[in-house]
PDBQT receptor file of N, H, CA, C and O in Angstrom, charges set to zero:
ATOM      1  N   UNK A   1     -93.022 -90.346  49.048  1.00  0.00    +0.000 N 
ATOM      2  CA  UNK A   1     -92.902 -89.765  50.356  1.00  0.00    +0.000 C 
ATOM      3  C   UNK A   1     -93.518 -88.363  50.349  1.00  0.00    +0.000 C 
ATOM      4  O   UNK A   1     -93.437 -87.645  49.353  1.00  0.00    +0.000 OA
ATOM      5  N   UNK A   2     -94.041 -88.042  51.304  1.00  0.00    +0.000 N 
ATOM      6  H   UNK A   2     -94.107 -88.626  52.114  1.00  0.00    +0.000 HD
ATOM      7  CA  UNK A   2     -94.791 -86.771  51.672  1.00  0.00    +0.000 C 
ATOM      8  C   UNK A   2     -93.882 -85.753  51.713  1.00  0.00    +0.000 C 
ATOM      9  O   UNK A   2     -92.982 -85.955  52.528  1.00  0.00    +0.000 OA
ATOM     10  N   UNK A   3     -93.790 -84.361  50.892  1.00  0.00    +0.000 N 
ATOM     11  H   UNK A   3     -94.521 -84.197  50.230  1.00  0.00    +0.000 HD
ATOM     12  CA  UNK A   3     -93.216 -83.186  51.645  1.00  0.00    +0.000 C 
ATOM     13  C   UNK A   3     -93.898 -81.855  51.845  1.00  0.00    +0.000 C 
ATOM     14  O   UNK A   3     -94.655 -81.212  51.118  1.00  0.00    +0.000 OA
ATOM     15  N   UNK A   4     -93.512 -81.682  52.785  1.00  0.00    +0.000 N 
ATOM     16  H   UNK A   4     -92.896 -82.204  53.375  1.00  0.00    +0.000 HD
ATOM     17  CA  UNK A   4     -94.198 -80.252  53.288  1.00  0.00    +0.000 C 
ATOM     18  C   UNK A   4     -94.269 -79.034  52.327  1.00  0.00    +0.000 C 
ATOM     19  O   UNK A   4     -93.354 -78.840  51.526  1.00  0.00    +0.000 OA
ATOM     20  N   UNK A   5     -95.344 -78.214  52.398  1.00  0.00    +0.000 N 
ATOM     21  H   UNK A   5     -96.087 -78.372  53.049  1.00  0.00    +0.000 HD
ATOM     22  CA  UNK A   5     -95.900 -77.948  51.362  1.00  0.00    +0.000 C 
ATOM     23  C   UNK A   5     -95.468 -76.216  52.019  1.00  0.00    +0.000 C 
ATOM     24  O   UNK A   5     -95.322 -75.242  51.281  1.00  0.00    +0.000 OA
ATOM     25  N   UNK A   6     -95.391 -76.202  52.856  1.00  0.00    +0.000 N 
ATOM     26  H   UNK A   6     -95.509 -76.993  53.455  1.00  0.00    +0.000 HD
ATOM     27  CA  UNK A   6     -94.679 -74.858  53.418  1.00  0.00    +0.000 C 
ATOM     28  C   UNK A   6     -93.636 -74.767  54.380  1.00  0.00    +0.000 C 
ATOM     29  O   UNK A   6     -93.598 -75.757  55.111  1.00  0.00    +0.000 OA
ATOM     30  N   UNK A   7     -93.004 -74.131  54.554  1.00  0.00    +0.000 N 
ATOM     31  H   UNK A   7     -93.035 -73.327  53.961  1.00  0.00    +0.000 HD
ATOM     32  CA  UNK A   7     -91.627 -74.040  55.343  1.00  0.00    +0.000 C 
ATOM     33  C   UNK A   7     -92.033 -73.701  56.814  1.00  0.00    +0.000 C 
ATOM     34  O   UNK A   7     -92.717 -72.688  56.962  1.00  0.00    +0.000 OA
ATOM     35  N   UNK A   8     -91.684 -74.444  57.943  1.00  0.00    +0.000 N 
ATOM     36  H   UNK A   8     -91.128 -75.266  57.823  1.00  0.00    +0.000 HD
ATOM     37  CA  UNK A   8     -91.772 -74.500  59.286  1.00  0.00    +0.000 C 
ATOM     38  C   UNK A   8     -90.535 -73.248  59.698  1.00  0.00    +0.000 C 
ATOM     39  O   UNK A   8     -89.354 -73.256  59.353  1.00  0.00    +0.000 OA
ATOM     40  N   UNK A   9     -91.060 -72.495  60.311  1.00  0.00    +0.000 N 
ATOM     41  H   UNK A   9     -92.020 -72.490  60.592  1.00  0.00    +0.000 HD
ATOM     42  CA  UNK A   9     -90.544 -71.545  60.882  1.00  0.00    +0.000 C 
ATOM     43  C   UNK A   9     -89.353 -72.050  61.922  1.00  0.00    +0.000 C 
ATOM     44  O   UNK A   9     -89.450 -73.195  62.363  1.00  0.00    +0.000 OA
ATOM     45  N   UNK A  10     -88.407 -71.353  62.262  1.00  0.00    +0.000 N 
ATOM     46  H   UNK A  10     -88.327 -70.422  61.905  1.00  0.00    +0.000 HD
ATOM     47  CA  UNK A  10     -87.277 -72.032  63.325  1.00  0.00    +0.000 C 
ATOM     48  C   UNK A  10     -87.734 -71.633  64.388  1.00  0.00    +0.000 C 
ATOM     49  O   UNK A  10     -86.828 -71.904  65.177  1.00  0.00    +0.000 OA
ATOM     50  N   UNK A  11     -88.663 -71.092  65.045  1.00  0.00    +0.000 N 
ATOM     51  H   UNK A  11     -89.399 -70.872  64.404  1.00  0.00    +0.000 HD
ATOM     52  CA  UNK A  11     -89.167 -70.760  66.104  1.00  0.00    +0.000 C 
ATOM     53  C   UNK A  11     -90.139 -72.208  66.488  1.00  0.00    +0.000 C 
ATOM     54  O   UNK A  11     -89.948 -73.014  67.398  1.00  0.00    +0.000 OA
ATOM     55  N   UNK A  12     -91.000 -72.194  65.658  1.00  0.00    +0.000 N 
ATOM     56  H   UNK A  12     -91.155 -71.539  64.919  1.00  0.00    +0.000 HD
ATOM     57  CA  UNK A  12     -91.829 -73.527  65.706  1.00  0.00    +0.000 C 
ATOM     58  C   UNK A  12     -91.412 -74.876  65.773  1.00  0.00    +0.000 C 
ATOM     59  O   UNK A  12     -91.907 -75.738  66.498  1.00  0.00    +0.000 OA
ATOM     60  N   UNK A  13     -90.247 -75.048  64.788  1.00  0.00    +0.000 N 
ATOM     61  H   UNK A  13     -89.845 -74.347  64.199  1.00  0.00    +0.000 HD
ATOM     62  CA  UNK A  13     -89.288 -76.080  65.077  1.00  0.00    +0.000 C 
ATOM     63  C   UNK A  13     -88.445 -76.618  66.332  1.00  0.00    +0.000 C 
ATOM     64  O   UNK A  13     -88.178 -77.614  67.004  1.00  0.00    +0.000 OA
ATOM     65  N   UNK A  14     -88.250 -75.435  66.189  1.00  0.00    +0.000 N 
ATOM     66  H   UNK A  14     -88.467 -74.626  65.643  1.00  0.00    +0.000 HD
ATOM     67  CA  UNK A  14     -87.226 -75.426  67.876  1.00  0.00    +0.000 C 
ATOM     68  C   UNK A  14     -88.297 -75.653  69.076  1.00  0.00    +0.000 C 
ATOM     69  O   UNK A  14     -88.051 -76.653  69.750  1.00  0.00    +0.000 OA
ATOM     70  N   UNK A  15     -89.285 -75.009  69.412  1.00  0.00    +0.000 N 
ATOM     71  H   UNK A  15     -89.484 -74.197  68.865  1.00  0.00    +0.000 HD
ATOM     72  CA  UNK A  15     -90.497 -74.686  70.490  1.00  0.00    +0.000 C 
ATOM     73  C   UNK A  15     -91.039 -76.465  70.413  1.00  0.00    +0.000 C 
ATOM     74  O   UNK A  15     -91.345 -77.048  71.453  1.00  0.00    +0.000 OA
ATOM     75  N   UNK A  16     -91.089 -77.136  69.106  1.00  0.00    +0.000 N 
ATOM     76  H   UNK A  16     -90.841 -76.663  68.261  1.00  0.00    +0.000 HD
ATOM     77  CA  UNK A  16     -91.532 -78.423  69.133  1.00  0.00    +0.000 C 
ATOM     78  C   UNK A  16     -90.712 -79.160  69.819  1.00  0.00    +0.000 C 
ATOM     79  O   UNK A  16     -91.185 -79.890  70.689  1.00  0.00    +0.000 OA
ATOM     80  N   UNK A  17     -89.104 -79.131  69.550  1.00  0.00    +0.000 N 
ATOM     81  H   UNK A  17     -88.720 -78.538  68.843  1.00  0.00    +0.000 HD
ATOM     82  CA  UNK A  17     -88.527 -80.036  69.605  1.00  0.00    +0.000 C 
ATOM     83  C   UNK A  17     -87.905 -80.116  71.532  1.00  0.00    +0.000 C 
ATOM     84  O   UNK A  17     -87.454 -80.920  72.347  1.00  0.00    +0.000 OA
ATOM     85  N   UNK A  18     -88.383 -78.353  71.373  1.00  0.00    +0.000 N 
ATOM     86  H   UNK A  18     -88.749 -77.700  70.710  1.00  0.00    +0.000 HD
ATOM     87  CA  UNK A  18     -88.202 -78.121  72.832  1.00  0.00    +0.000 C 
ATOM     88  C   UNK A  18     -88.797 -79.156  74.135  1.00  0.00    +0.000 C 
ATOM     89  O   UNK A  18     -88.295 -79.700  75.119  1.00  0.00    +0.000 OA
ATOM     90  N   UNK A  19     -90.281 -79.065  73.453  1.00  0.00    +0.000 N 
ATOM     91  H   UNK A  19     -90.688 -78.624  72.654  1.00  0.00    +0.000 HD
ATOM     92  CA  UNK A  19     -91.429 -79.504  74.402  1.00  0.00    +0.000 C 
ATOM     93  C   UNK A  19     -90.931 -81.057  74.617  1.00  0.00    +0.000 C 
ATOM     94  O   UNK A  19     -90.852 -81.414  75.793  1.00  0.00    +0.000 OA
ATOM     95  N   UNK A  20     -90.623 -81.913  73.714  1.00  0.00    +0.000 N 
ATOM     96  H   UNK A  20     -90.687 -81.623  72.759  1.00  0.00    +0.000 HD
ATOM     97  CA  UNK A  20     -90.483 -83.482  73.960  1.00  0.00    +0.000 C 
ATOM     98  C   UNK A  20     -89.641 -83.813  74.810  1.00  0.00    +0.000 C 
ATOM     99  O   UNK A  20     -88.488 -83.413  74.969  1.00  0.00    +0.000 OA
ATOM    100  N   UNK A  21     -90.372 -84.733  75.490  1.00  0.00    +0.000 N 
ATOM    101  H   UNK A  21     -91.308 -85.059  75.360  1.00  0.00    +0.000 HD
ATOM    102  CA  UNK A  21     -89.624 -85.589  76.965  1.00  0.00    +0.000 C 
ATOM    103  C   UNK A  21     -89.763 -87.232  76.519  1.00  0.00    +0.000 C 
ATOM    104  O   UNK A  21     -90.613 -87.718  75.773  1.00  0.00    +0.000 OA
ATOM    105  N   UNK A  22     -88.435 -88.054  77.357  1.00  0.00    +0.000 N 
ATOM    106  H   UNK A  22     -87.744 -87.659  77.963  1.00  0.00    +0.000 HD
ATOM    107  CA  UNK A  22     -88.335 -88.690  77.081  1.00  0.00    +0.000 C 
ATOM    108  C   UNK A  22     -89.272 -89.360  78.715  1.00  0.00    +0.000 C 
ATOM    109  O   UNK A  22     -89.160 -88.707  79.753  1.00  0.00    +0.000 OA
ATOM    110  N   UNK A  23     -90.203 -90.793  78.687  1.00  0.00    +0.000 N 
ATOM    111  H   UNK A  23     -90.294 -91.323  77.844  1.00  0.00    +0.000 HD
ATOM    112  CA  UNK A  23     -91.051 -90.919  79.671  1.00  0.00    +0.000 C 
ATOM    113  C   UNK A  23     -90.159 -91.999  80.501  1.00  0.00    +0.000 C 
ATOM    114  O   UNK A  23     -89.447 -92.676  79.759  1.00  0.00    +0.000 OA
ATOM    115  N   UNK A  24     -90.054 -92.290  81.845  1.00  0.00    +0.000 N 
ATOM    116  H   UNK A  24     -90.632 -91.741  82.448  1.00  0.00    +0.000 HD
ATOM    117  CA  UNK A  24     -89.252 -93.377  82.371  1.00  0.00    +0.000 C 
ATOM    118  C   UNK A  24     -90.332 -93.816  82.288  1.00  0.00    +0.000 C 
ATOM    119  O   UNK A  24     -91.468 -93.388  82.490  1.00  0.00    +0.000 OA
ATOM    120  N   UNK A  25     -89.607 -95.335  81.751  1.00  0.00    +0.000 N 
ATOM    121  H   UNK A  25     -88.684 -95.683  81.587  1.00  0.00    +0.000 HD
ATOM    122  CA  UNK A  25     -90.634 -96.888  81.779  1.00  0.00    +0.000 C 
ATOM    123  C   UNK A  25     -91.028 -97.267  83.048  1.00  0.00    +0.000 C 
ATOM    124  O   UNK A  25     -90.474 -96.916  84.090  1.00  0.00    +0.000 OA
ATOM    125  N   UNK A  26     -92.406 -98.298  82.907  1.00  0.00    +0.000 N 
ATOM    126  H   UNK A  26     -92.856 -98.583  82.060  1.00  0.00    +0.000 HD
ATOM    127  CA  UNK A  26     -92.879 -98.599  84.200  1.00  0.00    +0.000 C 
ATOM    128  C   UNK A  26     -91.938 -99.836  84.180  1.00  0.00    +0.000 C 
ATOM    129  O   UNK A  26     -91.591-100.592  83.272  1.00  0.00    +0.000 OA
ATOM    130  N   UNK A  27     -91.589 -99.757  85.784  1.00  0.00    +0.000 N 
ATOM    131  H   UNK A  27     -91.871 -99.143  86.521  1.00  0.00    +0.000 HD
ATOM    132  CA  UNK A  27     -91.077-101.365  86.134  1.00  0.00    +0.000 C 
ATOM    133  C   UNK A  27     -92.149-102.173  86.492  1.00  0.00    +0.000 C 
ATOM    134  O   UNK A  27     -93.232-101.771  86.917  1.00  0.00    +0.000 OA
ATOM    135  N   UNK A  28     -91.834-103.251  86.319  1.00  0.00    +0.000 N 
ATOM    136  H   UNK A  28     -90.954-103.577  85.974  1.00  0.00    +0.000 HD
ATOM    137  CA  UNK A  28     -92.987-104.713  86.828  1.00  0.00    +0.000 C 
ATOM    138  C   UNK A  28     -91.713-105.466  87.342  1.00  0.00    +0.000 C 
ATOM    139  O   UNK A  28     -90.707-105.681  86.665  1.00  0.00    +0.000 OA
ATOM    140  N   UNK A  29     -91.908-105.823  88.609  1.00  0.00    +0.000 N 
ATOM    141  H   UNK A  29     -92.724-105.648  89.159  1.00  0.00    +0.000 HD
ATOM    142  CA  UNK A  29     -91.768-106.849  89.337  1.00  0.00    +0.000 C 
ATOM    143  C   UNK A  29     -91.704-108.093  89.031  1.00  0.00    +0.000 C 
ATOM    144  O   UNK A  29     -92.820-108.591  88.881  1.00  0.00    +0.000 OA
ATOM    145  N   UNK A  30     -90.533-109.041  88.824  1.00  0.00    +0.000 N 
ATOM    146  H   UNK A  30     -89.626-108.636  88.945  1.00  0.00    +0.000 HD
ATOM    147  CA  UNK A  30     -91.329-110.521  87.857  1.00  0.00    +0.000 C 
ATOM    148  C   UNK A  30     -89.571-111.381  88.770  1.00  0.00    +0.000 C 
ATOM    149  O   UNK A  30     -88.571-110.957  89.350  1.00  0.00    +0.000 OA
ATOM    150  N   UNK A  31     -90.154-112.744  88.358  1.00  0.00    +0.000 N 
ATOM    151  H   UNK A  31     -90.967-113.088  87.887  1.00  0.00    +0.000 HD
ATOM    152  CA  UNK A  31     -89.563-114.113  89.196  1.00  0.00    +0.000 C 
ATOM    153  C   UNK A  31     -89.321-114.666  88.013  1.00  0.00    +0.000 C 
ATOM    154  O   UNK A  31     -90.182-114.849  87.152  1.00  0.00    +0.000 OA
ATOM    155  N   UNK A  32     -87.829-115.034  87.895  1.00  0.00    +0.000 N 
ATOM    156  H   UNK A  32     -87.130-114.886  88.594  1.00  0.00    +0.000 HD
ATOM    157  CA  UNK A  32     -87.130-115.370  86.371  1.00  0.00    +0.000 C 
ATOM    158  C   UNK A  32     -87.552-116.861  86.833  1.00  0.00    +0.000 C 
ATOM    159  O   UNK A  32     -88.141-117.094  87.888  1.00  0.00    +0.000 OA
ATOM    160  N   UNK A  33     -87.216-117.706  86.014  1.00  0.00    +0.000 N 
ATOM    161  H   UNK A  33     -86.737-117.518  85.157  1.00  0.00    +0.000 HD
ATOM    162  CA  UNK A  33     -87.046-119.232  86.301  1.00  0.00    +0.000 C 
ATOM    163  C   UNK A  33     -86.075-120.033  86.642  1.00  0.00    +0.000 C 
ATOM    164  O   UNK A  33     -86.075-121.263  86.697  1.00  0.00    +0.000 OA
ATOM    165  N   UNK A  34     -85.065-119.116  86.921  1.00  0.00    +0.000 N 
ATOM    166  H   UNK A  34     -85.065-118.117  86.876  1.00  0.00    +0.000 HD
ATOM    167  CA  UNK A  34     -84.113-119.553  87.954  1.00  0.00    +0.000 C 
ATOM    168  C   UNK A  34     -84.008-118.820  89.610  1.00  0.00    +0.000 C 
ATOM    169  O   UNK A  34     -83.319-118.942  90.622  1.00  0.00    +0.000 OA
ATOM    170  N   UNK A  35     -85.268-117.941  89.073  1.00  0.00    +0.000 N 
ATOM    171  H   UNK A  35     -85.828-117.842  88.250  1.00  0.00    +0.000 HD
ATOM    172  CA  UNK A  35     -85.817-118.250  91.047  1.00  0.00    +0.000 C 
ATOM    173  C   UNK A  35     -85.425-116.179  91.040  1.00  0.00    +0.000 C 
ATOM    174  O   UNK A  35     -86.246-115.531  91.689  1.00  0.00    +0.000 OA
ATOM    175  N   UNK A  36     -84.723-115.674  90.618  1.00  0.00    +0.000 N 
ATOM    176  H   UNK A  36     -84.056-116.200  90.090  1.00  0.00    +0.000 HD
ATOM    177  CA  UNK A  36     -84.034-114.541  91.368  1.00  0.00    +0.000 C 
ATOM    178  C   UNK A  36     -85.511-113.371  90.739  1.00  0.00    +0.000 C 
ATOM    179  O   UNK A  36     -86.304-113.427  89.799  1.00  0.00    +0.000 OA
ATOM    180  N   UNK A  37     -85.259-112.426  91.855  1.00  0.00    +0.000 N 
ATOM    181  H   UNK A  37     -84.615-112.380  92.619  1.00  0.00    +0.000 HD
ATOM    182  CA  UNK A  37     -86.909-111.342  91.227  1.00  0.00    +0.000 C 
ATOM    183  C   UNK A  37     -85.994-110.194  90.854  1.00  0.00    +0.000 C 
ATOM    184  O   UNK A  37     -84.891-109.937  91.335  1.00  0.00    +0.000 OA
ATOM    185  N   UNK A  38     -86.684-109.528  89.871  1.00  0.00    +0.000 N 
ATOM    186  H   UNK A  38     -87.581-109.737  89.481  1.00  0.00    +0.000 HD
ATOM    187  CA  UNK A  38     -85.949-108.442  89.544  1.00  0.00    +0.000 C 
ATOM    188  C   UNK A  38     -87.064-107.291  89.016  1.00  0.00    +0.000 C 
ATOM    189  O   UNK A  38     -88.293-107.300  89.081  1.00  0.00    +0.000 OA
ATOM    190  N   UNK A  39     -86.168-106.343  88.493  1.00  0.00    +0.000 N 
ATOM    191  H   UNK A  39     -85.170-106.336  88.441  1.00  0.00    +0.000 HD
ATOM    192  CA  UNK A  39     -87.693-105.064  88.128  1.00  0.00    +0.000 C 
ATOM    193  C   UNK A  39     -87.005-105.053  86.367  1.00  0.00    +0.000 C 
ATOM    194  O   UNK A  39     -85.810-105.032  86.071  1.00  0.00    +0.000 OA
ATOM    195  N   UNK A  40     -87.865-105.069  85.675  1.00  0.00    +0.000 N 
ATOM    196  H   UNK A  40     -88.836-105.085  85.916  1.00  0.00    +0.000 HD
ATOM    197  CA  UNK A  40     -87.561-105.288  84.167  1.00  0.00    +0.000 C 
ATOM    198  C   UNK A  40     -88.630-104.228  83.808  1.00  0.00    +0.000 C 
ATOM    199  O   UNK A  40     -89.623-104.260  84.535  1.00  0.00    +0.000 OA
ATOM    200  N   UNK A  41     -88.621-103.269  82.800  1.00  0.00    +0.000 N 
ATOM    201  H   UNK A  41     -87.814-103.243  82.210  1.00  0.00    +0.000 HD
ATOM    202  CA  UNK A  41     -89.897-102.683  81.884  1.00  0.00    +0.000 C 
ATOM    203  C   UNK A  41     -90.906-103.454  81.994  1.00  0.00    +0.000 C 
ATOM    204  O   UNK A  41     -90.675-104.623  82.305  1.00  0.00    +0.000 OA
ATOM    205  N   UNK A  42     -92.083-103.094  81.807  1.00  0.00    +0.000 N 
ATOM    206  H   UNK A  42     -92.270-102.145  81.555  1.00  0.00    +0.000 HD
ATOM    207  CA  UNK A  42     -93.215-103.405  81.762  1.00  0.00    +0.000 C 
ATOM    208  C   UNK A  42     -93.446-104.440  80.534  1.00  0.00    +0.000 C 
ATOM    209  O   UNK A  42     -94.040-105.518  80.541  1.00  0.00    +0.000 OA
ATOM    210  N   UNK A  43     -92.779-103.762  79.471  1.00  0.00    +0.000 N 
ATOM    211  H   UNK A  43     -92.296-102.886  79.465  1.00  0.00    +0.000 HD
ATOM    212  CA  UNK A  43     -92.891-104.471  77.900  1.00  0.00    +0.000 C 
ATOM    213  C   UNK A  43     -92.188-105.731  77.652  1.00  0.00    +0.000 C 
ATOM    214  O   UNK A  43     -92.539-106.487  76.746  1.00  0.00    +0.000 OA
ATOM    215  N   UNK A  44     -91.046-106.017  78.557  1.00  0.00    +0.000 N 
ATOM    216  H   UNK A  44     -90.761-105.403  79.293  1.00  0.00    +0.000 HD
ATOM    217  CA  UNK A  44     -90.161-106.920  78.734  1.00  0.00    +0.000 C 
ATOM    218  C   UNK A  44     -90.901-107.983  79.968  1.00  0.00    +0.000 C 
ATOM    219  O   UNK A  44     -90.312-109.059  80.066  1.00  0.00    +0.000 OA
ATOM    220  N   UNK A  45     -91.775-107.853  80.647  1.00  0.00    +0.000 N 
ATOM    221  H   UNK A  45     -92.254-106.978  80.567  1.00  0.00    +0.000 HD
ATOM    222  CA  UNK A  45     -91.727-108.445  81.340  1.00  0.00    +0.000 C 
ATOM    223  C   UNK A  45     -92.190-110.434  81.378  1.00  0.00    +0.000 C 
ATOM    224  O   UNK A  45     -91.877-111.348  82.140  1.00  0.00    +0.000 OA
ATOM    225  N   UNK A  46     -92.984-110.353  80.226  1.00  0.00    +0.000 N 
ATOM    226  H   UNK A  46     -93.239-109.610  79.607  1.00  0.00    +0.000 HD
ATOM    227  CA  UNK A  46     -93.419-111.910  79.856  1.00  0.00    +0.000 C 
ATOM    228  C   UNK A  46     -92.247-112.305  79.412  1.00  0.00    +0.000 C 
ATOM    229  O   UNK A  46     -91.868-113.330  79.979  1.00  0.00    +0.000 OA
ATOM    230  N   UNK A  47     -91.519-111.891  78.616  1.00  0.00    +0.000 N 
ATOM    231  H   UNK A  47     -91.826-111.058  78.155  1.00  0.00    +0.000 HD
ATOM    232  CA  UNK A  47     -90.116-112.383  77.775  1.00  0.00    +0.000 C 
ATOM    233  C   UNK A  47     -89.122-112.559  78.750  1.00  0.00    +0.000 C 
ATOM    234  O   UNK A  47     -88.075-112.887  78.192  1.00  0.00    +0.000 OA
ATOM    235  N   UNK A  48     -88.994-112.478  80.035  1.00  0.00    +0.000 N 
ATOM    236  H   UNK A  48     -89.845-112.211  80.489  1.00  0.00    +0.000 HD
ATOM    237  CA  UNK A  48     -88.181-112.382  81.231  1.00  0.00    +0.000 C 
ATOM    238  C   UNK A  48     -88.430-113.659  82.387  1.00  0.00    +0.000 C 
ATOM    239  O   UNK A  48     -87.700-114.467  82.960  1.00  0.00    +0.000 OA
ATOM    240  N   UNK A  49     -90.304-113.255  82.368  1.00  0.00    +0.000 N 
ATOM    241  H   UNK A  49     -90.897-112.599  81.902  1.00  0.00    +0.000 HD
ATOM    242  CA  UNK A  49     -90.784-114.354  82.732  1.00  0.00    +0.000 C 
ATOM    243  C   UNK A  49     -90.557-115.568  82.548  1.00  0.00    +0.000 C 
ATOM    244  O   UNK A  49     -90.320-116.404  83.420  1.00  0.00    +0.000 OA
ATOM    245  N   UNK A  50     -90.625-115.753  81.240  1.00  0.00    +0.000 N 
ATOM    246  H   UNK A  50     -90.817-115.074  80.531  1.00  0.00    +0.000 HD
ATOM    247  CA  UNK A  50     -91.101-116.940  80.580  1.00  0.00    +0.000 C 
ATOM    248  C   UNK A  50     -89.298-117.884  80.349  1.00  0.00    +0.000 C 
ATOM    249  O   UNK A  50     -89.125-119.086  80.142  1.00  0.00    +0.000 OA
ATOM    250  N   UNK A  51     -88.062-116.602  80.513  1.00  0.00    +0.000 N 
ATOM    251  H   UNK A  51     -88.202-115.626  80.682  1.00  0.00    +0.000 HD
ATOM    252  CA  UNK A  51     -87.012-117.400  80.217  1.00  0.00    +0.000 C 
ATOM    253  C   UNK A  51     -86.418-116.672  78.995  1.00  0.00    +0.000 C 
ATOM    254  O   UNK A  51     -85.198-116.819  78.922  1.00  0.00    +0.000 OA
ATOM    255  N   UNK A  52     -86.896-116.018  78.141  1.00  0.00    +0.000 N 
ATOM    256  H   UNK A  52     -87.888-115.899  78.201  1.00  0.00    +0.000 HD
ATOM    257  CA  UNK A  52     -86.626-116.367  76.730  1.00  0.00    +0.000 C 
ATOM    258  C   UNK A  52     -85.177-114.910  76.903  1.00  0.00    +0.000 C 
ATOM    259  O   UNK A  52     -84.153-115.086  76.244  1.00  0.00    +0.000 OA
ATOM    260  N   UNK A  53     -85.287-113.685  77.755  1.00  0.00    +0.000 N 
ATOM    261  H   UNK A  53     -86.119-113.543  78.291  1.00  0.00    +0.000 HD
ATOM    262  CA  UNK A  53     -84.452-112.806  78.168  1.00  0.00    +0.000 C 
ATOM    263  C   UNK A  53     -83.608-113.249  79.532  1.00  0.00    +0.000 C 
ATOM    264  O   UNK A  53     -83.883-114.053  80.423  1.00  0.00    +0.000 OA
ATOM    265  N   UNK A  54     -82.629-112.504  79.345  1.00  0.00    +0.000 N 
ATOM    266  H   UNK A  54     -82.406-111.851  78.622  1.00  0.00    +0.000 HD
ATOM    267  CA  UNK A  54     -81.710-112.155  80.680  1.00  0.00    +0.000 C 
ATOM    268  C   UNK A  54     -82.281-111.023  81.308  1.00  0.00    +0.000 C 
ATOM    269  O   UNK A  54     -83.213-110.494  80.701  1.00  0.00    +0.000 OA
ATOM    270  N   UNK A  55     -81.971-110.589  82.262  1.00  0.00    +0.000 N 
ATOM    271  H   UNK A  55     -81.214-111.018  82.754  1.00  0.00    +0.000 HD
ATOM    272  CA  UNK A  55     -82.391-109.267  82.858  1.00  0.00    +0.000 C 
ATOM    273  C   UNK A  55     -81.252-108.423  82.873  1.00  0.00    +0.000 C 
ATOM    274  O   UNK A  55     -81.338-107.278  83.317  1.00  0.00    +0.000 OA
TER     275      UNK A  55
């Protein structure tokens, strides 16, 4: 495993951890196979399609 070869400042650490956002998923629109439409993630949406998920 890799380790850092110099020590990250707590300013830099913090300012990084500051900046990260978490992104809302895209919905897709999709028709289960028992007929009802719903909005599921984008990534979910063939697996929803197709039956193999619940919503």
């Amino acid at each position: 495993m890799a380790l850092p070869k110099y020590r990250t400042s707590r300013s830099r650490t913090r300012s990084r951890r500051a900046n990260w956002k978490a992104k809302v998923p895209q919905l897709a629109t999709v028709t289960t196979p028992e007929g009802e439409v719903v909005q599921v993630p984008q990534n979910l949406a063939a697996a929803v399609r197709k039956g193999y998920m619940k919503p």
